[in-house]
C-alpha positions in Angstrom: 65.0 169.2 17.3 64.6 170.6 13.5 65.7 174.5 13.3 64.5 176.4 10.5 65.8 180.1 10.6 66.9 179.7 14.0 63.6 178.7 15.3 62.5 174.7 16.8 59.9 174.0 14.3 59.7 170.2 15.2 60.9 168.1 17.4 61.1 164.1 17.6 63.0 161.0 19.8 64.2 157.8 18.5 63.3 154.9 20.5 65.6 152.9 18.3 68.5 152.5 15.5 70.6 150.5 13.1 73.2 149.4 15.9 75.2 148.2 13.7 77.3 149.3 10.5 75.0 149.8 7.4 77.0 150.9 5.2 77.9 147.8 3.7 74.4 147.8 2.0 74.8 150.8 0.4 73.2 153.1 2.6 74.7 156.2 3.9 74.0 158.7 6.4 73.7 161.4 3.7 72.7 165.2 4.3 71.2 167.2 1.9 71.2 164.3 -1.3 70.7 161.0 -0.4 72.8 158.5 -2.6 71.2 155.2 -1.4 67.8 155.1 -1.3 65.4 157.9 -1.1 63.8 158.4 2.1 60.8 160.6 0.5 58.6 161.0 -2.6 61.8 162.4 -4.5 64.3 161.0 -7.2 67.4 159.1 -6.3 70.4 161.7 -5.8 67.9 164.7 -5.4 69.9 167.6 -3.7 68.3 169.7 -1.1 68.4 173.3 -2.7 68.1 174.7 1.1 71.2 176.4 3.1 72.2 173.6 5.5 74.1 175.5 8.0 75.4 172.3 10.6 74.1 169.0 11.8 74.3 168.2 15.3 73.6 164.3 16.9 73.3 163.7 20.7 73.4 160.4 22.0 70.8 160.4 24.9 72.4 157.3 26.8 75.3 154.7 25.9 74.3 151.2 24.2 74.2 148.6 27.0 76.3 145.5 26.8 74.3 143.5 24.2 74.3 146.6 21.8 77.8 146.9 22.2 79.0 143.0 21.6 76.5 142.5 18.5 78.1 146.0 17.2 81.5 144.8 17.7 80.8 141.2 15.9 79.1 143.3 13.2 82.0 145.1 12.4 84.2 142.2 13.0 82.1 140.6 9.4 82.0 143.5 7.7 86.0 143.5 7.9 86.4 140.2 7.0 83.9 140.6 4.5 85.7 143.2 2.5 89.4 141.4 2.3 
């Protein structure tokens, strides 16, 4: 749910995300700039000139079994990886 001036102006579910670390490529879970690539019709590193006031995430249900080996694997890599 979006609030703007604490009132829901918008609203939205994600069927799906990254389930695995994606950081390693650069790209970062940024709120109010975004430092990896832009995710709208604005330079790299524009700042948000708005008032963020918090940020809240809910995870609807836990990542079955699958999810939760391929996530573990992925972070085994990225660890060896970065020795």
């Amino acid at each position: 749910m979006l609030v703007l001036d604490e009132r829901a102006v918008a609203h939205a579910r994600l069927d799906r995300t990254v389930p695995i670390v994606f950081s390693m490529s650069g790209e970062t879970f940024d709120v109010g700039t975004d430092t990896g690539s832009p995710v709208g019709p604005y330079p790299h590193d524009f700042e948000c000139s708005a008032n963020i006031v918090g940020v809240t995430l809910s995870r609807l249900d836990e990542p079955g079994e699958a999810i939760q080996a391929a996530e573990l694997e992925g972070l085994f890599r990225a660890g060896l990886s970065s020795q």
